[in-house]
C-alpha positions in Angstrom: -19.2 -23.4 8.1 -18.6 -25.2 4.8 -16.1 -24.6 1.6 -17.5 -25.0 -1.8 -16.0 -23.5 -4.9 -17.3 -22.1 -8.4 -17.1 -25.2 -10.2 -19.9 -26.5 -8.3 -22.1 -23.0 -6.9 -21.5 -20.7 -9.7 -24.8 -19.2 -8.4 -22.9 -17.7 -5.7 -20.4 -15.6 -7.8 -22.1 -12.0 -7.4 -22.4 -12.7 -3.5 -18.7 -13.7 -3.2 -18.0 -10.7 -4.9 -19.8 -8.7 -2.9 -17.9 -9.7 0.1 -15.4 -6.6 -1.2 -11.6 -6.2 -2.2 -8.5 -6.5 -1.2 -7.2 -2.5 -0.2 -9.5 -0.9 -2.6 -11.0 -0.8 -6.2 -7.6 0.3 -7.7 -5.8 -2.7 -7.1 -8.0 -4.8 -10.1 -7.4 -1.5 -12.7 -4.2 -2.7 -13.2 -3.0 -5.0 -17.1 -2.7 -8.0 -14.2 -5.9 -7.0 -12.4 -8.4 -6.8 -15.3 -6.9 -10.3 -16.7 -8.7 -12.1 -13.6 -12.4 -10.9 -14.6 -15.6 -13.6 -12.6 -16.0 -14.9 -16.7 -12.5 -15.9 -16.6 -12.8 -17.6 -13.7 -15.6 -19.3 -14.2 -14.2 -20.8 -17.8 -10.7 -21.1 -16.5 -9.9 -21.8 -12.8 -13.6 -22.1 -11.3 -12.1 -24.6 -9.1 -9.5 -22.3 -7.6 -12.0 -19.7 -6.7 -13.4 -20.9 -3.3 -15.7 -19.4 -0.8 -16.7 -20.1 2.6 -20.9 -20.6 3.7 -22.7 -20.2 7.3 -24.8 -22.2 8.4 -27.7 -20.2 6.2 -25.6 -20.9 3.3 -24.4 -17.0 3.0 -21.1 -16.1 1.6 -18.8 -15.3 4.5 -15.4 -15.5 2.4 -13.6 -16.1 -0.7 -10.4 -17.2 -1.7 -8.9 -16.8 -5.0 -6.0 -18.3 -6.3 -4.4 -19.6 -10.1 -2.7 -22.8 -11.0 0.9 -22.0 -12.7 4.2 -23.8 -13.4 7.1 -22.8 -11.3 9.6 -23.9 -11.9 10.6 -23.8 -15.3 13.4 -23.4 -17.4 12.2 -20.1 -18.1 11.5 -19.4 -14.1 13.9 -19.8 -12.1 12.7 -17.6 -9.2 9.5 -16.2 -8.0 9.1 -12.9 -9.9 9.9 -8.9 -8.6 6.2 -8.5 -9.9 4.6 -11.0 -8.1 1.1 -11.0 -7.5 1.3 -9.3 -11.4 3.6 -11.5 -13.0 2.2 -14.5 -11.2 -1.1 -13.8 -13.0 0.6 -13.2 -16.3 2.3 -16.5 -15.6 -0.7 -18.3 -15.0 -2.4 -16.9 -18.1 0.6 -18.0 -20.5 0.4 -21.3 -19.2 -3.3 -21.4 -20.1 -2.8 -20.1 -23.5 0.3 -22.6 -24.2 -1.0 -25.9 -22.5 1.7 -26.1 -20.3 0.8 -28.4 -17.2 0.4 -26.7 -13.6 2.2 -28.1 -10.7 1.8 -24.8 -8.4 -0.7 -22.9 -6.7 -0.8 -19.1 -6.7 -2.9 -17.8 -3.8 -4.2 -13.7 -5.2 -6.4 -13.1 -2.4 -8.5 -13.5 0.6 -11.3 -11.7 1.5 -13.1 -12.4 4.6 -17.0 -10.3 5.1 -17.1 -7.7 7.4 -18.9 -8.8 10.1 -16.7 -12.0 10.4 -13.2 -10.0 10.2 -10.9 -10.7 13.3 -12.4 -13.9 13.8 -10.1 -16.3 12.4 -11.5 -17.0 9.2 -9.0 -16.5 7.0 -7.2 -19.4 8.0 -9.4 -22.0 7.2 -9.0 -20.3 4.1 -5.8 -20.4 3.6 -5.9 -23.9 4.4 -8.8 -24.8 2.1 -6.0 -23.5 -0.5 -3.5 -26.2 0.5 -5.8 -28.5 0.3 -7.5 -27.8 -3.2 -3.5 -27.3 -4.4 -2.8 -31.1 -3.0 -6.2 -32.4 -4.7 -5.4 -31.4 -7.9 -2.2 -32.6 -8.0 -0.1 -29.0 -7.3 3.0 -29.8 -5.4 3.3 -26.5 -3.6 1.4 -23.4 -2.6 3.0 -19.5 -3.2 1.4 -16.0 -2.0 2.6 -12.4 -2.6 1.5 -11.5 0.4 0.4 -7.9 1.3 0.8 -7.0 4.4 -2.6 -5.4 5.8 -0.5 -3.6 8.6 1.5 -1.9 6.3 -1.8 0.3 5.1 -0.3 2.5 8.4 3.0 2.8 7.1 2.7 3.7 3.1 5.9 5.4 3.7 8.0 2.4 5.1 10.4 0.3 2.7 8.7 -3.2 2.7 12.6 -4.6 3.2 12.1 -3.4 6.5 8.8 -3.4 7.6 8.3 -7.4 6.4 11.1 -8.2 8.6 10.0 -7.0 12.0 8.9 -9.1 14.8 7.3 -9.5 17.7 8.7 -10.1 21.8 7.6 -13.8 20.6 9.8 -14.2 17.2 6.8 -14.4 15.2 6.4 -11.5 12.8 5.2 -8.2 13.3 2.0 -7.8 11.0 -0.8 -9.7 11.2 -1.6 -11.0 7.9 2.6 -12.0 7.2 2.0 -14.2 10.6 -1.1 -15.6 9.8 1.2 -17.3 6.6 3.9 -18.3 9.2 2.3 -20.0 11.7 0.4 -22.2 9.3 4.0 -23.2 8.9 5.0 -20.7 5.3 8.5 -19.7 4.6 9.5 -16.1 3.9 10.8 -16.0 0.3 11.5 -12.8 -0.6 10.5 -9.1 -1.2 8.6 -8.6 -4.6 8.9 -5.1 -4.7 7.3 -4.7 -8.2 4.6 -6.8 -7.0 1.6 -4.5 -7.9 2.0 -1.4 -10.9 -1.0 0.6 -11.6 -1.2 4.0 -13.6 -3.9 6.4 -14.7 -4.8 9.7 -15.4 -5.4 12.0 -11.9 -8.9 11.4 -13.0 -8.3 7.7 -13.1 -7.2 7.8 -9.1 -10.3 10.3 -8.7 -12.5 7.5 -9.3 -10.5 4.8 -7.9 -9.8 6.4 -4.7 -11.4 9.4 -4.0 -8.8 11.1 -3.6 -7.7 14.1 -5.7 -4.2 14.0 -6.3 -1.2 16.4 -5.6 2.5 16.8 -7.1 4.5 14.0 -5.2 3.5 11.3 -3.6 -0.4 10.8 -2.1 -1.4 8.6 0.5 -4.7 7.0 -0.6 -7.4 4.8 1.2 -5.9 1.1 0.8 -2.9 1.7 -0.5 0.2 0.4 1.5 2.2 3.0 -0.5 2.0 6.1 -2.0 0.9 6.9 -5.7 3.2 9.3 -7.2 1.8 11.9 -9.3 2.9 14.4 -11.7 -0.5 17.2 -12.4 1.0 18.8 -15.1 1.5 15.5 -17.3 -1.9 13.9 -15.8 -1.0 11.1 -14.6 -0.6 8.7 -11.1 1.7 6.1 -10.9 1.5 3.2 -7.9 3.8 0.5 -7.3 3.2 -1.6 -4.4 5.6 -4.3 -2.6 4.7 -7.5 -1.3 6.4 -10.5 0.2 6.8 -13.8 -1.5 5.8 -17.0 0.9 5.3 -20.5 0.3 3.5 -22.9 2.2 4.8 -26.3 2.8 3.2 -29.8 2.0 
């Protein structure tokens, strides 16, 4: 296996994208979400998008992740929005020329056929690495907890906290941070907001939505809908980590 990034195999952009999402569709139809379109990252932060070849030279994983400043005078903690306020963060830093010195990890997303095999943390490290190259002094993730897809319903306060017979935590993906040596932060509990028409979630989801709140493939908590008015409402938590160097 090898690690190239966009900057240098822009050929390999559809295929990377191919490999699928993080939870589902409805994640990217969010203001944050739509800002990180393949264009922008192939004018902007090609060298932050990074994807893992096998030995045929097929896309097995990518890893996506946005250079920001934090922090600042006007940031003096990692955001309640996370993985959507990191993104506008990363974008007003763009736009006003202000120099990076952090890395902002947005995803990881390993192929099908090579998931439970490891490979996302060679990924994560491949992060750390391009962060240190580049001259970033530190590496930050809203993390979403994959197990928590089971448990839509459970306050992420809680459920981020557990732990195993072993100390180390309870869901897989938040462990897979810790024992490459990350520090638990904090609870974003804003970290994702999306909204639409029951139409909207239709499409996104399949899923035809009721009064109240609707469990939907992906989700690690529930959109909350109201028929009459038309209209679905998600906000998802995640858990801010940082990685030391």
């Amino acid at each position: 296996m090898r690690i190239v990034d966009l900057a240098s195999r822009p050929d390999l952009l559809d295929a990377a994208l191919n490999l699928g999402d993080v939870g589902g569709e409805f994640i990217y139809a969010g203001f944050s979400g739509k800002m990180i379109t393949p264009d922008r990252f192939l004018r902007h932060w090609s060298r932050y998008f990074l994807i893992a070849l096998d030995d045929d030279g097929e896309p097995i994983a990518r890893a996506l992740s946005v250079p920001l400043t934090y922090p600042a005078e006007d940031r003096h903690e990692l955001p309640s929005h996370g993985w959507d306020e990191a993104i506008q963060w990363a974008a007003q830093d763009l736009m006003d020329g202000r120099a990076p010195d952090t890395l902002c990890a947005l995803e990881v997303v390993v192929a099908p056929r090579m998931r439970g095999t490891g490979l996302s943390t060679p990924m994560l490290k491949a992060l750390k690495a391009r962060a240190d190259e580049t001259g970033l002094k530190r590496l930050i993730v809203s993390v979403r907890p994959i197990g928590k897809e089971d448990e839509p319903d459970a306050l992420m306060e809680d459920y981020a906290l557990r732990r195993r017979e072993d100390g180390l935590l309870a869901d897989r993906w938040l462990r897979t941070h810790e024992r490459l040596g990350a520090r638990l932060i904090k609870v974003c509990p804003f970290a994702v907001t999306i909204s639409g028409s029951i139409a909207d979630w239709k499409e996104w989801s399949g899923v035809d939505l009721v009064d109240g709140d609707n469990v939907i493939p992906g989700g690690i908590a529930p959109v909350h809908a109201n028929v009459e008015r038309d209209c679905g409402v998600y906000v998802e938590a995640n858990v801010w980590m940082e990685h030391p160097f």
